[in-house]
Biopython code that builds the backbone (N, CA, C, O; Angstrom):
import numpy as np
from Bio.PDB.StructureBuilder import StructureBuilder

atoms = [
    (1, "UNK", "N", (-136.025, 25.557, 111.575)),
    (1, "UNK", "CA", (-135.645, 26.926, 111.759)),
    (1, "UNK", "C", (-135.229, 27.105, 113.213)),
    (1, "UNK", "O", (-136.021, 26.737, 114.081)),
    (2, "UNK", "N", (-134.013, 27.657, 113.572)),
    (2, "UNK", "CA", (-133.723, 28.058, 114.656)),
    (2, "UNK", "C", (-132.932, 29.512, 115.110)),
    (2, "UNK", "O", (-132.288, 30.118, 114.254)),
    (3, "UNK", "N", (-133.010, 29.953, 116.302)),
    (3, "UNK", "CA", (-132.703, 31.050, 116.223)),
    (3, "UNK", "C", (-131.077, 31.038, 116.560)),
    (3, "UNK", "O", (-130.495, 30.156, 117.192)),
    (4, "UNK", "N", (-130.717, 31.764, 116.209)),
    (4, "UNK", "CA", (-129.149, 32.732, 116.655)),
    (4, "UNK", "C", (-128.558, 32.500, 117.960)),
    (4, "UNK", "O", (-129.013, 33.192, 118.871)),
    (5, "UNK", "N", (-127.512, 31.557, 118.283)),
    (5, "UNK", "CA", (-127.004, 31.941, 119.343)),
    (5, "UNK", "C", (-126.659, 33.341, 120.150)),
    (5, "UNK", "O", (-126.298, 33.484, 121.319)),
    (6, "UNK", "N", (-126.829, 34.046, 119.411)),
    (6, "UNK", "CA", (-126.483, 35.225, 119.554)),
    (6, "UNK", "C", (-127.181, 36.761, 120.082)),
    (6, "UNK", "O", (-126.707, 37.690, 120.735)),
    (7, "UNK", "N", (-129.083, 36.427, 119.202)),
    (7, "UNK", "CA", (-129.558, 37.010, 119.185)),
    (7, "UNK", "C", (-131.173, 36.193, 119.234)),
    (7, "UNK", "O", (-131.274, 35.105, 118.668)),
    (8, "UNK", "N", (-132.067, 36.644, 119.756)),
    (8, "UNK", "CA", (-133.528, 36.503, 119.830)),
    (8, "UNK", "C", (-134.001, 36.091, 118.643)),
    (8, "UNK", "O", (-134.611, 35.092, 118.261)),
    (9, "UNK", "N", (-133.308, 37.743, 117.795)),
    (9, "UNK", "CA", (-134.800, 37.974, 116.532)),
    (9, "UNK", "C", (-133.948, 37.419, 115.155)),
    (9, "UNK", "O", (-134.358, 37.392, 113.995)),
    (10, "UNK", "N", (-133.058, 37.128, 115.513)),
    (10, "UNK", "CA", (-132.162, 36.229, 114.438)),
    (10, "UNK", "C", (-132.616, 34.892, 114.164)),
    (10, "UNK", "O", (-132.596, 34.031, 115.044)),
    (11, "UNK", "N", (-133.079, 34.637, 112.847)),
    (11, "UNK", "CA", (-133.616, 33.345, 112.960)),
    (11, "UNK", "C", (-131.998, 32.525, 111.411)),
    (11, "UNK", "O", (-131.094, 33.068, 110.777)),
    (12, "UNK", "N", (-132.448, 31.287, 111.503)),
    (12, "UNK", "CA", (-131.873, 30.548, 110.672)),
    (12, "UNK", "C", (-132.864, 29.519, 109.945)),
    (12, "UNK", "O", (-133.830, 29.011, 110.513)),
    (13, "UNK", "N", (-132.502, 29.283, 108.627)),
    (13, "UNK", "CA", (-133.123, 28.006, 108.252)),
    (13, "UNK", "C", (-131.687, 27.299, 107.698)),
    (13, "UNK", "O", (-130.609, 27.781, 107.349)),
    (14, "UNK", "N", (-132.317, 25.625, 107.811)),
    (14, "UNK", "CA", (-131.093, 24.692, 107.012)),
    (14, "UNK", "C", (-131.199, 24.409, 105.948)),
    (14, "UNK", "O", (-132.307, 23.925, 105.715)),
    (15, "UNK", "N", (-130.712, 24.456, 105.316)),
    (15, "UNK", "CA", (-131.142, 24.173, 103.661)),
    (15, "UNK", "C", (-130.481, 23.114, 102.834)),
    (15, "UNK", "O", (-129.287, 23.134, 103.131)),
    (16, "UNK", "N", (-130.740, 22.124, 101.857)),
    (16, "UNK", "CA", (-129.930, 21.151, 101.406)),
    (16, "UNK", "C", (-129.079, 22.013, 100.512)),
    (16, "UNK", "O", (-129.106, 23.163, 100.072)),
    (17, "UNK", "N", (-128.491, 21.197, 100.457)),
    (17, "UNK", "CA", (-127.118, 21.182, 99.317)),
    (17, "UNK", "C", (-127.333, 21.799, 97.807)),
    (17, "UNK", "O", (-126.727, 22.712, 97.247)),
    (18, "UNK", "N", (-128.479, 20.920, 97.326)),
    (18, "UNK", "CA", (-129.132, 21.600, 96.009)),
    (18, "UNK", "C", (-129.759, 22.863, 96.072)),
    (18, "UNK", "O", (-129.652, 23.781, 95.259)),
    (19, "UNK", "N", (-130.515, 22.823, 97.255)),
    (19, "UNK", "CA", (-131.135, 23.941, 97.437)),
    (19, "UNK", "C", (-130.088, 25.400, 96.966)),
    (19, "UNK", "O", (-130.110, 26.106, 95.958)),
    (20, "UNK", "N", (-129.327, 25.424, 98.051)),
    (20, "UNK", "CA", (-128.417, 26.229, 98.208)),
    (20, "UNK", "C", (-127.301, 26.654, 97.137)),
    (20, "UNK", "O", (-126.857, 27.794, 97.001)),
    (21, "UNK", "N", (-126.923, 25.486, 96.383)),
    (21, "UNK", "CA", (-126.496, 25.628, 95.255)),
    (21, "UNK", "C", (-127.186, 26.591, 94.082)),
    (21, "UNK", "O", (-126.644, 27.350, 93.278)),
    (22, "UNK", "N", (-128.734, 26.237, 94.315)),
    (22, "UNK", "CA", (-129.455, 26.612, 92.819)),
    (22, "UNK", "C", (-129.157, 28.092, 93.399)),
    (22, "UNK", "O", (-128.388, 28.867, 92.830)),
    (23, "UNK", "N", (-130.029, 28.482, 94.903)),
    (23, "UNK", "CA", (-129.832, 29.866, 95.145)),
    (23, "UNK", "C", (-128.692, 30.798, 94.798)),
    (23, "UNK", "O", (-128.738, 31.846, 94.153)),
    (24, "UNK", "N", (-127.532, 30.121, 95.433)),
    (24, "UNK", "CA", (-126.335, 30.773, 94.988)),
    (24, "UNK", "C", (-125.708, 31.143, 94.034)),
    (24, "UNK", "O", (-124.908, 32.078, 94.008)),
    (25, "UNK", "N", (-126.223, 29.968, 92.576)),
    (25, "UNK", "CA", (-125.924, 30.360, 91.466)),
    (25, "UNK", "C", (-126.722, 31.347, 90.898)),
    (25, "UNK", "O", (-126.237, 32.067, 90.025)),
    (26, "UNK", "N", (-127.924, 31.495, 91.278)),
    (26, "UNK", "CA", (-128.931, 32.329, 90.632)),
    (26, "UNK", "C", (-128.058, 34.046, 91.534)),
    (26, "UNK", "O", (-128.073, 35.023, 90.785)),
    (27, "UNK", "N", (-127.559, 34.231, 92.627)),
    (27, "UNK", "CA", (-127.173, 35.144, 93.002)),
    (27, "UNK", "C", (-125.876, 35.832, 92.110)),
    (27, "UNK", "O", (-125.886, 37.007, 91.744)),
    (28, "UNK", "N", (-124.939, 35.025, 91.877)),
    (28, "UNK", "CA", (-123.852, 35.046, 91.379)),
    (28, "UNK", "C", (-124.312, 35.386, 89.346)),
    (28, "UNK", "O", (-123.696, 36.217, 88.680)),
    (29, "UNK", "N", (-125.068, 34.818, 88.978)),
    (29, "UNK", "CA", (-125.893, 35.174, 87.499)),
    (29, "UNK", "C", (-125.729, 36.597, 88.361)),
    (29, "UNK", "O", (-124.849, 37.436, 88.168)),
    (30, "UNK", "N", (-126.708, 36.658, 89.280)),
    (30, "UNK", "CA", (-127.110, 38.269, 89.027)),
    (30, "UNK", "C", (-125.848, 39.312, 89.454)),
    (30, "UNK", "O", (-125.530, 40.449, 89.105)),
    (31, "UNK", "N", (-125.399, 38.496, 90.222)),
    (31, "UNK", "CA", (-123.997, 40.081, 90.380)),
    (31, "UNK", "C", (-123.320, 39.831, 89.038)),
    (31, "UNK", "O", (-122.229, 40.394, 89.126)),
    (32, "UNK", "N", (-123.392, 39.464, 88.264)),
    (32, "UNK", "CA", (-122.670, 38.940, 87.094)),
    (32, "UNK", "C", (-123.285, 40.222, 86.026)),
    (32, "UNK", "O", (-122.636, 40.962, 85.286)),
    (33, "UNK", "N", (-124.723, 40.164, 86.253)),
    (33, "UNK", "CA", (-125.559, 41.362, 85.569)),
    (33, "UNK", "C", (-125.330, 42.599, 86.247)),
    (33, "UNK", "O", (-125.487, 43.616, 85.570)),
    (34, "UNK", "N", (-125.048, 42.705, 87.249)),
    (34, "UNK", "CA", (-125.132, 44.038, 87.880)),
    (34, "UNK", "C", (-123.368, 44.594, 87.501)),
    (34, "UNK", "O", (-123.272, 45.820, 87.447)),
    (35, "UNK", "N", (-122.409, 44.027, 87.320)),
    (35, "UNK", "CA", (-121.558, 44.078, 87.135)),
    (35, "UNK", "C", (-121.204, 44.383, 85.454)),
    (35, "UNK", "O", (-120.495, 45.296, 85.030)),
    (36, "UNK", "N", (-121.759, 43.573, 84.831)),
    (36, "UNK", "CA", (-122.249, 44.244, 83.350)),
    (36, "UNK", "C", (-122.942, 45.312, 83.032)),
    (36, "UNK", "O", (-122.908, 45.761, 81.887)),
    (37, "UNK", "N", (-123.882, 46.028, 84.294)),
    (37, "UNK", "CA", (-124.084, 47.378, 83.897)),
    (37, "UNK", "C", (-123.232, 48.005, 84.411)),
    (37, "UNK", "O", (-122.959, 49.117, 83.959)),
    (38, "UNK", "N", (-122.717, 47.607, 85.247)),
    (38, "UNK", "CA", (-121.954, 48.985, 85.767)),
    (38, "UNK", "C", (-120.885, 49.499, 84.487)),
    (38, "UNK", "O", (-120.650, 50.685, 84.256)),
    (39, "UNK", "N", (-120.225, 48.192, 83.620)),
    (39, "UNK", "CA", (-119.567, 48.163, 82.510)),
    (39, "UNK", "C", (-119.900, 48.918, 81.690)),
    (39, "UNK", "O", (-119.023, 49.574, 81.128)),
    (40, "UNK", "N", (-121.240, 49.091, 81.340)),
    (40, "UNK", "CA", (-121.678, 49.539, 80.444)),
    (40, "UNK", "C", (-121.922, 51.111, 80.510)),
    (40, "UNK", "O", (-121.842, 51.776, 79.477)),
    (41, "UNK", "N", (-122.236, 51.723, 81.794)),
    (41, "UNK", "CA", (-121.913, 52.920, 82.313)),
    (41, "UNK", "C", (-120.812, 53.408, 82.377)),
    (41, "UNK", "O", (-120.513, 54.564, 82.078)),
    (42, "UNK", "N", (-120.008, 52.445, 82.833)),
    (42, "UNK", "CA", (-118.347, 52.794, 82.730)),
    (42, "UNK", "C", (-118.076, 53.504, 81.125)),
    (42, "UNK", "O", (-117.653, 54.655, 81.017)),
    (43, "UNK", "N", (-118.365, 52.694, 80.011)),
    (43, "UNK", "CA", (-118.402, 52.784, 78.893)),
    (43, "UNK", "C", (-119.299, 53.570, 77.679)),
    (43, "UNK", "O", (-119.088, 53.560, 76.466)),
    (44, "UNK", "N", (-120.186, 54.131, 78.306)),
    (44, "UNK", "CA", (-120.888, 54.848, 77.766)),
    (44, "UNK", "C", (-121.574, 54.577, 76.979)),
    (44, "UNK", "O", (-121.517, 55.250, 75.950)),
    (45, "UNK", "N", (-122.456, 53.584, 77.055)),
    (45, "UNK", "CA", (-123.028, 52.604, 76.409)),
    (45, "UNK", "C", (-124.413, 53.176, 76.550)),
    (45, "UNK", "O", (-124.777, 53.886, 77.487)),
    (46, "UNK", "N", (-125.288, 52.724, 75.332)),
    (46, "UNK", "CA", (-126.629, 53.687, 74.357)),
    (46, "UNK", "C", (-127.757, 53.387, 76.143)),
    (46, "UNK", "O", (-127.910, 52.708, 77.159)),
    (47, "UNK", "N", (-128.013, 54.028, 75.690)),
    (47, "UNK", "CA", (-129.401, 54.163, 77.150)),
    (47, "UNK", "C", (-130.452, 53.023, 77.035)),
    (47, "UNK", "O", (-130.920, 52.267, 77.887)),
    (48, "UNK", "N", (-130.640, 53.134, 75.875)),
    (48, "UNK", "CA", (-131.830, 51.772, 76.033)),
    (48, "UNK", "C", (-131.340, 50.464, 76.034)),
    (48, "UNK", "O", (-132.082, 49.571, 76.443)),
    (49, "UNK", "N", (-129.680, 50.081, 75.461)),
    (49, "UNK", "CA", (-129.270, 49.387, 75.971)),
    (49, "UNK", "C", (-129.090, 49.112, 77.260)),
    (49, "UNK", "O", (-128.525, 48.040, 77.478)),
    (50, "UNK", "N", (-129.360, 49.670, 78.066)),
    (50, "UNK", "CA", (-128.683, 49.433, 79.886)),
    (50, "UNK", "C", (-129.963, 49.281, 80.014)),
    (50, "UNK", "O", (-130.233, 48.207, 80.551)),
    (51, "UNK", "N", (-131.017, 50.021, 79.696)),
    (51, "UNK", "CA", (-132.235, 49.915, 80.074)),
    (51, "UNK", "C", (-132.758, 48.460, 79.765)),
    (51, "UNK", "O", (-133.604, 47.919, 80.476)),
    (52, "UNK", "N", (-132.247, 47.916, 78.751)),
    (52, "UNK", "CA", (-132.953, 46.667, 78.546)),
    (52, "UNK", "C", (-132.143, 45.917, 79.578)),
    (52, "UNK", "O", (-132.788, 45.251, 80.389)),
    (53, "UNK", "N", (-130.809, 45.926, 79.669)),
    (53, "UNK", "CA", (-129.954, 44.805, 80.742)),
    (53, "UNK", "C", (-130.477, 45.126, 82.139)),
    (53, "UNK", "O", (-130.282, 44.237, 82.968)),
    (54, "UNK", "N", (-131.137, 46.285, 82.582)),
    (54, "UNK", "CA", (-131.629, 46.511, 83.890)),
    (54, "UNK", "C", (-132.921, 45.815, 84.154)),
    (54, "UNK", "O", (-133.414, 45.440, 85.218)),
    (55, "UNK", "N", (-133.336, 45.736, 82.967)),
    (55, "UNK", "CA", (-134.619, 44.970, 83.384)),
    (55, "UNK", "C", (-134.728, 43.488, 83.412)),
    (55, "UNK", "O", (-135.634, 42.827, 83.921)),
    (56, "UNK", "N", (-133.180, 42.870, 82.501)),
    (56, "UNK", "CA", (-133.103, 41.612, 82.728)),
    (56, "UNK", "C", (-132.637, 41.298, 84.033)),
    (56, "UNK", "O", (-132.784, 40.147, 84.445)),
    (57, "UNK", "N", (-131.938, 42.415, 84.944)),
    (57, "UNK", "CA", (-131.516, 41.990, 86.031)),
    (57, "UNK", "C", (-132.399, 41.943, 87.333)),
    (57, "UNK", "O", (-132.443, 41.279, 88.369)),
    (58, "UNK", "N", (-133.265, 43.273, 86.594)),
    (58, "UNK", "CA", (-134.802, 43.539, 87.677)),
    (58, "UNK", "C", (-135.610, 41.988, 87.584)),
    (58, "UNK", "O", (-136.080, 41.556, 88.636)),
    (59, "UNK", "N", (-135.759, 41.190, 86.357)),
    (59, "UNK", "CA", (-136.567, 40.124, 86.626)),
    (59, "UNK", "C", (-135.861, 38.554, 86.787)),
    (59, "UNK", "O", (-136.502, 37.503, 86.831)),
    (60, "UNK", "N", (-134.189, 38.710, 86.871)),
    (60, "UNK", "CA", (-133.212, 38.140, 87.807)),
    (60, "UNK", "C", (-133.600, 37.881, 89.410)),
    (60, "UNK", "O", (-133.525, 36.820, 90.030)),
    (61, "UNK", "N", (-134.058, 39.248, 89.905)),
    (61, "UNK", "CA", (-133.902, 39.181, 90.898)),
    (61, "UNK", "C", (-135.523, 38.564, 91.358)),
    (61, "UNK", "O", (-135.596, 37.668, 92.199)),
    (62, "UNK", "N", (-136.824, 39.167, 90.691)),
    (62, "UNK", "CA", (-137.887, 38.766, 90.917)),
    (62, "UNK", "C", (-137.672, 37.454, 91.000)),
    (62, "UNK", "O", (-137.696, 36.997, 92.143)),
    (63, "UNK", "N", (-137.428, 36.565, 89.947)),
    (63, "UNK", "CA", (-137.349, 34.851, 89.913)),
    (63, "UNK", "C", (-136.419, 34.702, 91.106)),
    (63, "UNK", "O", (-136.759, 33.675, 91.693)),
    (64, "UNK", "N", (-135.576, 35.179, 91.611)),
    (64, "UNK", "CA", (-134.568, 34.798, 93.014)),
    (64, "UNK", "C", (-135.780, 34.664, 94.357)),
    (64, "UNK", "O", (-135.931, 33.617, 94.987)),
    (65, "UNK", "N", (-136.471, 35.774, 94.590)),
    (65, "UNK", "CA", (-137.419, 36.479, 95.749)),
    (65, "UNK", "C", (-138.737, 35.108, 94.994)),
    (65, "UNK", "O", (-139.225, 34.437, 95.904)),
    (66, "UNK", "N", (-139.221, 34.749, 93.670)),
    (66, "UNK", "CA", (-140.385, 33.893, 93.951)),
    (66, "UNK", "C", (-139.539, 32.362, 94.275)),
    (66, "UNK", "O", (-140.173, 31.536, 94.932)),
    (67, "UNK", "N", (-138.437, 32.075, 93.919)),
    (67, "UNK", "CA", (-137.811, 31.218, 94.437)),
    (67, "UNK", "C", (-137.429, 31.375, 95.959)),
    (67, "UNK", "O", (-137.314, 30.213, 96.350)),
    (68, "UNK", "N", (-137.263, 31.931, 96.652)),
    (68, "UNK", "CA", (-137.323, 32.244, 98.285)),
    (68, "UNK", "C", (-138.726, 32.029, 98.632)),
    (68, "UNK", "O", (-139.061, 30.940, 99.097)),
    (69, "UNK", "N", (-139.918, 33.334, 98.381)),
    (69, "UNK", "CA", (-140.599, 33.019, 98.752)),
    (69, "UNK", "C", (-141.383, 31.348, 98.531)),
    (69, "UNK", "O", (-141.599, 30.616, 99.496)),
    (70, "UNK", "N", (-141.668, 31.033, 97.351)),
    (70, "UNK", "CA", (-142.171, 29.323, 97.486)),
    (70, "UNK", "C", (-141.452, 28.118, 98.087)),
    (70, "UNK", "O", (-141.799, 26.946, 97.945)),
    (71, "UNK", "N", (-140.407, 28.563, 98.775)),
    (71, "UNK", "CA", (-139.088, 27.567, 99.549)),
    (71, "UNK", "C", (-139.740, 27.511, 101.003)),
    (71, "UNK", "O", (-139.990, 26.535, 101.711)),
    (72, "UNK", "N", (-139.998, 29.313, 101.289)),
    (72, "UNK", "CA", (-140.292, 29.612, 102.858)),
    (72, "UNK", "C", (-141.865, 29.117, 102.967)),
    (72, "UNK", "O", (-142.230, 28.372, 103.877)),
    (73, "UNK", "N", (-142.733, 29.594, 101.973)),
    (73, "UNK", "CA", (-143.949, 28.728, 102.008)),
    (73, "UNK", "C", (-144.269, 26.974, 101.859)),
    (73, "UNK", "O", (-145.424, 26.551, 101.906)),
    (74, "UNK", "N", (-143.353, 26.274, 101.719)),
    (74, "UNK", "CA", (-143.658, 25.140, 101.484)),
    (74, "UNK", "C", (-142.625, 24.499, 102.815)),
    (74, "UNK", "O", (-142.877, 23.350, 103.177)),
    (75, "UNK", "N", (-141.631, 25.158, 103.428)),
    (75, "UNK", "CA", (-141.137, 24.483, 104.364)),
    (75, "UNK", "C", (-141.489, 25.741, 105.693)),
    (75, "UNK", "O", (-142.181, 25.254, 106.588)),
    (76, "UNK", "N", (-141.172, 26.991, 105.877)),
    (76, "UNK", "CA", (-141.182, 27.300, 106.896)),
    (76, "UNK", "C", (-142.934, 27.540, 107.465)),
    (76, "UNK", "O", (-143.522, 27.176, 108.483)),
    (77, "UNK", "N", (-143.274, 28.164, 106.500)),
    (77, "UNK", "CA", (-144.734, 28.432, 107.007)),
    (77, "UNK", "C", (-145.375, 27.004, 107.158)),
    (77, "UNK", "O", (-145.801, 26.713, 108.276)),
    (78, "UNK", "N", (-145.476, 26.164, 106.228)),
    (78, "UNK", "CA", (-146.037, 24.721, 106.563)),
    (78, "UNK", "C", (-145.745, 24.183, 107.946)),
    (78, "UNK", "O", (-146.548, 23.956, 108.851)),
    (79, "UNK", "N", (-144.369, 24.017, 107.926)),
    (79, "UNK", "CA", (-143.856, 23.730, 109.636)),
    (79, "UNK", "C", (-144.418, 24.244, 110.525)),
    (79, "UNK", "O", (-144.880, 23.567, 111.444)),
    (80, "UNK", "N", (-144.523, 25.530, 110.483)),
    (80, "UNK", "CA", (-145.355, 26.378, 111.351)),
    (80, "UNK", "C", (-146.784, 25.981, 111.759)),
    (80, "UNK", "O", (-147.110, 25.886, 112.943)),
    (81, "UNK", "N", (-147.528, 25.780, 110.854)),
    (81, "UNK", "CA", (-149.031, 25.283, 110.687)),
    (81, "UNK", "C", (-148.953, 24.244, 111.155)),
    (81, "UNK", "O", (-149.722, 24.055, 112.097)),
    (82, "UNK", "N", (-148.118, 23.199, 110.799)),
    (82, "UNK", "CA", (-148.287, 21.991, 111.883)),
    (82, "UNK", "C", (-148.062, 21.886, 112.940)),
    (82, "UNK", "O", (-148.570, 21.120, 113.758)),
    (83, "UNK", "N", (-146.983, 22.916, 113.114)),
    (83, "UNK", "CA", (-146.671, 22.673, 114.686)),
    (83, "UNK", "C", (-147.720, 23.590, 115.758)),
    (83, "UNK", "O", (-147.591, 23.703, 116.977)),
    (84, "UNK", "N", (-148.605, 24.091, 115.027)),
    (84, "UNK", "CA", (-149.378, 25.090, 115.590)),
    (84, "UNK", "C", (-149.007, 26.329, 115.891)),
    (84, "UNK", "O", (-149.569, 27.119, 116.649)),
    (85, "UNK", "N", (-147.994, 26.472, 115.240)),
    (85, "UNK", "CA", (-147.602, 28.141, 115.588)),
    (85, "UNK", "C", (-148.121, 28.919, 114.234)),
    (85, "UNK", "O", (-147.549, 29.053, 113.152)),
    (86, "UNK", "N", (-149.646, 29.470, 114.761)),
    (86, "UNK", "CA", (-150.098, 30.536, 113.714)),
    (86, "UNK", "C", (-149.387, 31.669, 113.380)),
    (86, "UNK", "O", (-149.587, 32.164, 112.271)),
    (87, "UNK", "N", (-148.305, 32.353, 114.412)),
    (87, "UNK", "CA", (-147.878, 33.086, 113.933)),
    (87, "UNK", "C", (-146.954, 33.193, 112.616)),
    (87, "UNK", "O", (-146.763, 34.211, 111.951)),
    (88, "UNK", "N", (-146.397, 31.838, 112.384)),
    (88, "UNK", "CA", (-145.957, 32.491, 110.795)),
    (88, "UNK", "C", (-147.024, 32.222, 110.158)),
    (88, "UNK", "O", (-146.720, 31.526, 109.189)),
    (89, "UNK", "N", (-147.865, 32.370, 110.192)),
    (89, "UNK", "CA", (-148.987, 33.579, 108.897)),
    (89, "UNK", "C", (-149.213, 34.809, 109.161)),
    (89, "UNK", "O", (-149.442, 35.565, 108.217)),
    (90, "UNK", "N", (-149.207, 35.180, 110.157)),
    (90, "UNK", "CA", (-148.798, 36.268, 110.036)),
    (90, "UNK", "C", (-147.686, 37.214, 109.830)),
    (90, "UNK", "O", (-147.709, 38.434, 109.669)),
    (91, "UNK", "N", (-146.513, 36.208, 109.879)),
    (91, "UNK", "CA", (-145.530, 36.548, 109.169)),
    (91, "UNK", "C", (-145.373, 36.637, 108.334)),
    (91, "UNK", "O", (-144.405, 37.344, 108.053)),
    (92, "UNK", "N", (-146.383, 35.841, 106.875)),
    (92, "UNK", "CA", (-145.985, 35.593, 105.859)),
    (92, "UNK", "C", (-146.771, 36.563, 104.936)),
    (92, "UNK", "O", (-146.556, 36.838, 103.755)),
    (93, "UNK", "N", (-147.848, 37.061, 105.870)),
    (93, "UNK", "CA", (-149.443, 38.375, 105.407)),
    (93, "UNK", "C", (-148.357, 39.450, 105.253)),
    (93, "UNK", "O", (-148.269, 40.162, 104.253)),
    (94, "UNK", "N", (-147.430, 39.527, 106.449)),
    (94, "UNK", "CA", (-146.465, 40.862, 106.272)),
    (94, "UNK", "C", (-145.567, 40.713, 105.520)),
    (94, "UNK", "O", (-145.432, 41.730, 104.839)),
    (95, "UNK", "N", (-144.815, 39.904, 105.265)),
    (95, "UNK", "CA", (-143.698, 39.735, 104.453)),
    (95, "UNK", "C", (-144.588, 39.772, 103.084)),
    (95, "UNK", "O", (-144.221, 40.869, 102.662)),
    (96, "UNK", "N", (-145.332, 39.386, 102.311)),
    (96, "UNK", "CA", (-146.424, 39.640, 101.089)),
    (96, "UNK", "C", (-146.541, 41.258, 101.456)),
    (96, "UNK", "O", (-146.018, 42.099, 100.725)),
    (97, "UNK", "N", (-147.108, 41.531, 102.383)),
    (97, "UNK", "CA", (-147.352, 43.082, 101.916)),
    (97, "UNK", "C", (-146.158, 43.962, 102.026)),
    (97, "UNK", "O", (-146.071, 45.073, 101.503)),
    (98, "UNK", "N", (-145.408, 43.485, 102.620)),
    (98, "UNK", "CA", (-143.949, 44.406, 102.006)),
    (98, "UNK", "C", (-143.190, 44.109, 100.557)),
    (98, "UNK", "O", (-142.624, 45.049, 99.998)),
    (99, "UNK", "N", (-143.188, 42.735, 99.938)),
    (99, "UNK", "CA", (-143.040, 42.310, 99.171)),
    (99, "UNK", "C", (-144.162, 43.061, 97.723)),
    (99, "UNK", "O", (-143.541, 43.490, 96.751)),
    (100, "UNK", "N", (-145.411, 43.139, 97.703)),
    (100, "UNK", "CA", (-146.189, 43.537, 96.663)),
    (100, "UNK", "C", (-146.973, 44.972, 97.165)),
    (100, "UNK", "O", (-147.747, 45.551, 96.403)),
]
sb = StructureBuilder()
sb.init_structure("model")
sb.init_model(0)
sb.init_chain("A")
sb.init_seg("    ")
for serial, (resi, resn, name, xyz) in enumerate(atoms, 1):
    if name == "N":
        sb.init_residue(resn, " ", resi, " ")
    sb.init_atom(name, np.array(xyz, "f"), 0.0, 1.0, " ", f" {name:<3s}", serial, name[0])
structure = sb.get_structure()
């Protein structure tokens, strides 16, 4: 992880190839869903229908965020712990309580 040429509080991570792939496709699924409701609004389509596609997209996005979070816990916070920088746990106490 490194920070931003640019900026302090800008951080970066590197990520492999697969990695980044799976993420991206899982992003692209979901604008794919969000784009199908909007269709369906466009169209005037039954309510509990959208309601059910909103919730496939609501737990789209959950599986995206537990796929982030178990990526950042197994490489960034670990790194952290070894290298002795406690503070990402406490990064990670806050990011959980904004998260749940």
């Amino acid at each position: 992880m490194k920070n931003c040429t640019n900026c302090e509080n800008c951080k970066h991570k590197q990520r492999d190839e697969n990695q980044k792939k799976l993420l991206l496709n899982r992003l692209r699924r979901l604008e794919g869903q969000l784009r199908g409701l909007q269709n369906m609004v466009e169209n005037d389509r039954y309510c509990v229908d959208i309601l059910i596609q909103t919730q496939a997209a609501k737990k789209a996005l959950d599986s995206f965020m537990r796929l982030m979070l178990s990526d950042h816990i197994k490489t960034c916070v670990a790194q952290g712990i070894r290298e002795g920088n406690d503070e990402v746990i406490e990064e990670l106490t806050t990011t959980l309580y904004k998260l749940y």
